[in-house]
C-alpha positions in Angstrom: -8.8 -15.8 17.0 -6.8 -18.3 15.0 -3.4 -16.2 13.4 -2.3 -18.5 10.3 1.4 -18.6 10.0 2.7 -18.9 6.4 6.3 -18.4 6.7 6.7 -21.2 4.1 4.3 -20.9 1.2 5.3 -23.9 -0.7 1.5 -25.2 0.0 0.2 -21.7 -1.5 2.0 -22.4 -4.9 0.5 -24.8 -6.1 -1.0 -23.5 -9.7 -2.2 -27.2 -10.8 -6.4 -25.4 -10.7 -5.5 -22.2 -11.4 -6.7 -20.3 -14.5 -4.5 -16.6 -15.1 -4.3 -14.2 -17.4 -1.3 -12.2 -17.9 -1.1 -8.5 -19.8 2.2 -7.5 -21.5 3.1 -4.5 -22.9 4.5 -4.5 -26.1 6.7 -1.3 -25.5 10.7 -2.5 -24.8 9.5 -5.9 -26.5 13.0 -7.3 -26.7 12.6 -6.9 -22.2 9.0 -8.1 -22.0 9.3 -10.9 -23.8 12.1 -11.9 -22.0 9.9 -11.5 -18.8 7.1 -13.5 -20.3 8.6 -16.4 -20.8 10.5 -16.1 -17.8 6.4 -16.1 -16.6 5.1 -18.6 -18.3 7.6 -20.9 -17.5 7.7 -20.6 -13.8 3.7 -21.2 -14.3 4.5 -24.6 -15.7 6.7 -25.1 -13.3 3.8 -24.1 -10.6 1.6 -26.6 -12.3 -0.4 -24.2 -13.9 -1.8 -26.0 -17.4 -0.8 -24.6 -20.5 -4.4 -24.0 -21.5 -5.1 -22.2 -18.5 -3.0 -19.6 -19.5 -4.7 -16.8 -21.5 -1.4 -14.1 -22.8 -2.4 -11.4 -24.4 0.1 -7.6 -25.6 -1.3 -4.5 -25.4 1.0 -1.5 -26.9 2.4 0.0 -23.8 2.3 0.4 -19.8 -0.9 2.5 -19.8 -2.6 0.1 -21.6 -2.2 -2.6 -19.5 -4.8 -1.7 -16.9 -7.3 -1.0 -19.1 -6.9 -4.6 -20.3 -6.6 -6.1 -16.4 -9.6 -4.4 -16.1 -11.5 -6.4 -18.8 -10.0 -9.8 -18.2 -10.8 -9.5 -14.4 -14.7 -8.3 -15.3 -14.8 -11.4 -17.4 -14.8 -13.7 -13.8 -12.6 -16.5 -15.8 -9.4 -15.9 -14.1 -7.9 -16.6 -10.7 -5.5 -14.0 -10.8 -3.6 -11.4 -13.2 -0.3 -10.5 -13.9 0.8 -7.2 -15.1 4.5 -7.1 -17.3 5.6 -4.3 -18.8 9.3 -2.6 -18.9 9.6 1.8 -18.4 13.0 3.1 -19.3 13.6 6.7 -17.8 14.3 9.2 -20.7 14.6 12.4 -20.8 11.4 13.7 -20.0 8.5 13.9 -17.3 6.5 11.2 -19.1 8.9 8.4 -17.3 7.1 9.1 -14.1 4.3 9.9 -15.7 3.8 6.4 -17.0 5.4 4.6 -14.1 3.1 6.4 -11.2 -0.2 6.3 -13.7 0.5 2.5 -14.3 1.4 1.1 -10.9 -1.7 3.3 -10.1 -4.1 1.4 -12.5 -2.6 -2.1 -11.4 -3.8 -1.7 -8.2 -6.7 -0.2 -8.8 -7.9 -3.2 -10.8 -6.8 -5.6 -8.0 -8.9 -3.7 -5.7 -12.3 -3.1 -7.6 -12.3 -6.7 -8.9 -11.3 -8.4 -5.4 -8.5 -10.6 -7.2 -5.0 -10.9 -7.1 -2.9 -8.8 -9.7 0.6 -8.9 -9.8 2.4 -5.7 -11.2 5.3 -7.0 -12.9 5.4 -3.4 -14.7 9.5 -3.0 -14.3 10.3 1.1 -13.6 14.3 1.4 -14.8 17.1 4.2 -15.3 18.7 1.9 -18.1 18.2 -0.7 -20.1 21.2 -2.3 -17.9 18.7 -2.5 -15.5 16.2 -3.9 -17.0 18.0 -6.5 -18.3 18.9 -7.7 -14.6 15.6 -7.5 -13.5 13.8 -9.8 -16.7 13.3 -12.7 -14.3 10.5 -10.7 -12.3 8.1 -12.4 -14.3 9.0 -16.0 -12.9 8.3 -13.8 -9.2 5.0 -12.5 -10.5 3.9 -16.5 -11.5 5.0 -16.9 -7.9 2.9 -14.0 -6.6 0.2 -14.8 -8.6 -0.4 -18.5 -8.0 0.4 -17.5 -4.1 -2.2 -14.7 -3.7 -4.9 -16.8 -5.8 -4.6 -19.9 -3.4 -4.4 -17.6 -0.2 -7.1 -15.6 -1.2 -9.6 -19.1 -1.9 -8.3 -20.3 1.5 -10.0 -17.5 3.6 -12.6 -17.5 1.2 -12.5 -13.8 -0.6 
């Protein structure tokens, strides 16, 4: 049996044919949309074309599967990508949202057989989440990588 060695994925991420959908939650809008672009332009930068880019908001985290969900039943997209920003407060709905989310995400990627990337940031403070605003440039990354791998060995 042949054992494929991608230690460097710079073949993998190229976007140039690629057609992806991404979900953002509208909840912490000043973070997501900080994420988003940081997304759409490391999809650019990936090749990915402008027009195949379908963005669309949803209100909050537990929303955004529901939407994944649709997009991926549609057949019209290569991959997904999940951004959304969870601040813990003060209650049990933090984990709630986080574990209930991440859960959904998945769950999505699995049923539909294509690449989702969970860019659905879980944070103690705002602080935090401010630092971590560029995962959406690594979910373009992820999401461009998993498409091409995944049409390679033919899923």
């Amino acid at each position: 049996m042949q054992q494929a060695q991608h230690r460097d994925n710079t073949s993998m991420l190229n976007g140039a044919d690629l057609r992806i959908a991404i979900v953002q939650a509208r909840f912490n809008v000043h973070l997501t949309d900080r994420m988003a672009e940081a997304c759409l332009a490391e999809l650019r930068t990936l090749g990915v074309q402008s027009d195949a880019v379908h963005h669309i908001t949803v209100p909050g985290a537990l929303e955004v599967p529901q939407a994944l969900s649709a997009l991926a039943e549609s057949g019209s997209f290569d991959a997904l990508i999940a951004l959304g920003c969870v601040i813990r407060g003060d209650t049990y709905h933090f984990e709630l949202v986080c574990n209930t989310s991440a859960a959904g995400v998945q769950q999505v990627a699995l049923d539909f057989g294509l690449p989702v990337a969970n860019g659905i940031i879980t944070v103690d403070t705002e602080e935090q989440a401010i630092s971590r605003t560029d995962k959406g440039a690594e979910c373009a990354r992820v999401a461009v990588e998993m498409a091409n791998l995944l049409a390679e060995i033919g899923a």
